[in-house]
DOKOL-908859 format. One record per residue: residue number from 1; x, y, z of N, C-alpha, C in turn. Coordinates in Angstrom, 3 decimals, decimal comma, padded with zeros to 6 digits. Layout:
<nodes>
   nr       n_X       n_Y       n_Z      ca_X      ca_Y      ca_Z       c_X       c_Y       c_Z
  NUM         X         Y         Z         X         Y         Z         X         Y         Z
...
</nodes>
This chain:
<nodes>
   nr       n_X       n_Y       n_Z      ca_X      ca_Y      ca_Z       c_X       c_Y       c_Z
    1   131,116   108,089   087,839   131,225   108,733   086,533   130,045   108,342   085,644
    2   129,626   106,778   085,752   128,890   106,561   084,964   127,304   107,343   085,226
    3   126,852   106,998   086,934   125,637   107,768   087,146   126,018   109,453   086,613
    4   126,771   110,201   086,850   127,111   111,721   086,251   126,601   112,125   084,919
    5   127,329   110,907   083,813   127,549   111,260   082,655   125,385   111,107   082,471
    6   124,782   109,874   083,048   123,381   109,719   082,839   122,768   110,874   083,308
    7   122,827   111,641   084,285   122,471   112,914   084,893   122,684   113,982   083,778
    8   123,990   114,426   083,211   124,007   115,105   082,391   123,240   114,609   081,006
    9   123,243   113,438   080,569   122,601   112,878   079,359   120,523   113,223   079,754
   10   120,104   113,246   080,639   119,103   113,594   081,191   118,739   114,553   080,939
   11   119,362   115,458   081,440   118,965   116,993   081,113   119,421   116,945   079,609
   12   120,250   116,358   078,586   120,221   116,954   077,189   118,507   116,468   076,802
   13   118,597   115,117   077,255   116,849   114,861   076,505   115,418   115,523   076,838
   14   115,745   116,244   078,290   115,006   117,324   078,454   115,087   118,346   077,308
   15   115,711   118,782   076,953   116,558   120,029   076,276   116,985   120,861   077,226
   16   117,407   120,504   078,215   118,404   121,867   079,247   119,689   121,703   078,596
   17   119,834   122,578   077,641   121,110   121,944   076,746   122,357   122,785   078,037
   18   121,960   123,682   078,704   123,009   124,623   079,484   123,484   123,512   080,822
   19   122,464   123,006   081,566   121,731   121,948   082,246   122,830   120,772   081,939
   20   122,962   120,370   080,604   123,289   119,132   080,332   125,053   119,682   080,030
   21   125,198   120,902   079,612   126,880   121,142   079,277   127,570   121,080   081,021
   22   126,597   121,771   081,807   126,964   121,918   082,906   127,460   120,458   083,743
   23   126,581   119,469   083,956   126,811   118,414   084,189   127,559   117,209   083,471
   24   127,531   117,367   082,278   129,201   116,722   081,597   130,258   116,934   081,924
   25   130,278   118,614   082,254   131,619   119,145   082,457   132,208   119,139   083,843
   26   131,569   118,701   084,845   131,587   118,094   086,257   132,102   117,028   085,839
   27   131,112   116,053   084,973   132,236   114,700   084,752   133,704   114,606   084,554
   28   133,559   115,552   083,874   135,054   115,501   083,083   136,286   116,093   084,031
   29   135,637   116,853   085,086   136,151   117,639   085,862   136,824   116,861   087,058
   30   136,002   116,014   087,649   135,877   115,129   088,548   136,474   113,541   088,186
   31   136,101   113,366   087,040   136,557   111,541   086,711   137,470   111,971   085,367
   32   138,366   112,492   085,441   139,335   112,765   083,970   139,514   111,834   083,566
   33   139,630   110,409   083,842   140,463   109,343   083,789   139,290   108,140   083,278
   34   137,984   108,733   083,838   136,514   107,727   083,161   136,795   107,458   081,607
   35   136,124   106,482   081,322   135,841   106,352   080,084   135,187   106,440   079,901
   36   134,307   106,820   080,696   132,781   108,178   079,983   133,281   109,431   079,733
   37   134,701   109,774   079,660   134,831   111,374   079,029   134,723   111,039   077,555
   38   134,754   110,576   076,782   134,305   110,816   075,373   133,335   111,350   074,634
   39   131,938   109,978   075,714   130,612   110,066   075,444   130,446   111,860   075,988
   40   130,894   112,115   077,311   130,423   113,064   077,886   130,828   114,441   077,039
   41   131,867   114,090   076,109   132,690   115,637   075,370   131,856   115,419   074,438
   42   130,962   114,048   073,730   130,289   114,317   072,372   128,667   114,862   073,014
   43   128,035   114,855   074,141   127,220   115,091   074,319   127,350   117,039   074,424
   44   128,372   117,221   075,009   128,713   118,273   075,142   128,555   118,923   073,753
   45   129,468   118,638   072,273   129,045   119,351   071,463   127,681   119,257   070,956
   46   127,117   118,004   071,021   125,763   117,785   071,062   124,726   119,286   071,643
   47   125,748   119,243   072,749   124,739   120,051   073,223   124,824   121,698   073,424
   48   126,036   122,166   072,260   126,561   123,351   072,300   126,201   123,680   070,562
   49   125,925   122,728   069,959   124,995   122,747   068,616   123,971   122,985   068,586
   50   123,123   122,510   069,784   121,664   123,140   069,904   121,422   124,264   070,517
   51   122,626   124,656   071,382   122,295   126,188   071,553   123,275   126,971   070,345
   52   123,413   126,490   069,597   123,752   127,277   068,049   125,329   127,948   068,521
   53   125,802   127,189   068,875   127,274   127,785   069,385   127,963   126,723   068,366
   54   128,057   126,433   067,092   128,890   125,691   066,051   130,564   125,646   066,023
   55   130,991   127,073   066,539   132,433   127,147   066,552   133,098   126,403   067,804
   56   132,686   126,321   069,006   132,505   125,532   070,163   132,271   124,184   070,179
   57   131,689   123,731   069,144   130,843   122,059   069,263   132,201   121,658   068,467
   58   132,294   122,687   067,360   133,763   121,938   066,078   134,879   121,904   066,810
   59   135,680   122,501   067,911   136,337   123,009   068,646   136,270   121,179   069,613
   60   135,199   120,968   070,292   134,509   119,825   070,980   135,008   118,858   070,329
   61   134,169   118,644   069,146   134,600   117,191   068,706   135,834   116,945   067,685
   62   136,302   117,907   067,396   137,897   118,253   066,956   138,762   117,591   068,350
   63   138,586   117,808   069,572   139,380   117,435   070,252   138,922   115,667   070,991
   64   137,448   115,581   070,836   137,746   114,190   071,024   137,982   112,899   069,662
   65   138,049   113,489   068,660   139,144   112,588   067,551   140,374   112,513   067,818
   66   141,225   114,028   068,082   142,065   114,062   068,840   142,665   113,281   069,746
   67   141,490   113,156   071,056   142,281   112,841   072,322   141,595   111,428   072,665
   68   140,696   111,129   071,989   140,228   109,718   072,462   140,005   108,410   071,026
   69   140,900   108,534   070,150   140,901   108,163   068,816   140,387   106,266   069,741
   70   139,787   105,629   068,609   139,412   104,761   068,229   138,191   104,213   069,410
   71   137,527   105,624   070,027   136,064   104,874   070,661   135,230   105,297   069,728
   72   134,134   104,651   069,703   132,535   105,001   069,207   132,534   106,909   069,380
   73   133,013   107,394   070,341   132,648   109,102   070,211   133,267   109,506   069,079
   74   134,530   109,168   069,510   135,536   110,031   068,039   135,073   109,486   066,542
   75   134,443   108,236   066,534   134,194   107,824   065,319   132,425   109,134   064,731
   76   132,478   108,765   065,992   130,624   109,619   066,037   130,996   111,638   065,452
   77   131,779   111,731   066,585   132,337   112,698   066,306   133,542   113,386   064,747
   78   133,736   112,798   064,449   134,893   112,716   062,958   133,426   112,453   061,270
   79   132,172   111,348   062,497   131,045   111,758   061,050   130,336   113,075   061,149
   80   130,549   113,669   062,695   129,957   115,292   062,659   129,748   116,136   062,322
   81   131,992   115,863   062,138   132,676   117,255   061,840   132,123   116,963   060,295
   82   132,236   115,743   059,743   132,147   116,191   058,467   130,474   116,842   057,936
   83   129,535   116,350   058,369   128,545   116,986   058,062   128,461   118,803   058,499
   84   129,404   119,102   059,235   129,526   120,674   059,539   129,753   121,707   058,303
   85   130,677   120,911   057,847   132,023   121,389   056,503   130,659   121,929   055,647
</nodes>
């Protein structure tokens, strides 16, 4: 999970933002249970913001406050949402 989530984090710093949604979502697909799905759902809106898909990214990190409350993502994610508003 952990090499995955770096593979997908790879391609976001490329900018293959499609590249990088694609390979998070294998993570998440494959290791449900990692505790790299957080990082991997905030990279995801990360990376659904830069292809200007905003309703999708809020949608994203709406659900990891949600579903993974008190890691570093949801905290990351909850200062996001608010800069969206």
């Amino acid at each position: 999970a952990n090499a995955q989530y770096w593979i997908g984090y790879s391609h976001f710093a490329q900018k293959d933002y499609k590249g990088a949604l694609a390979q998070q979502q294998k993570l998440i697909a494959v290791y449900p249970a990692s505790n790299k799905v957080p990082d991997a759902l905030f990279n995801i809106a990360a990376s659904q913001l830069a292809l200007n898909d905003t309703a999708a990214a809020r949608k994203t990190l709406k659900e990891i406050v949600a579903k993974h409350p008190g890691t570093q993502a949801a905290t990351l994610a909850a200062r996001r949402l608010a800069e969206l508003k």
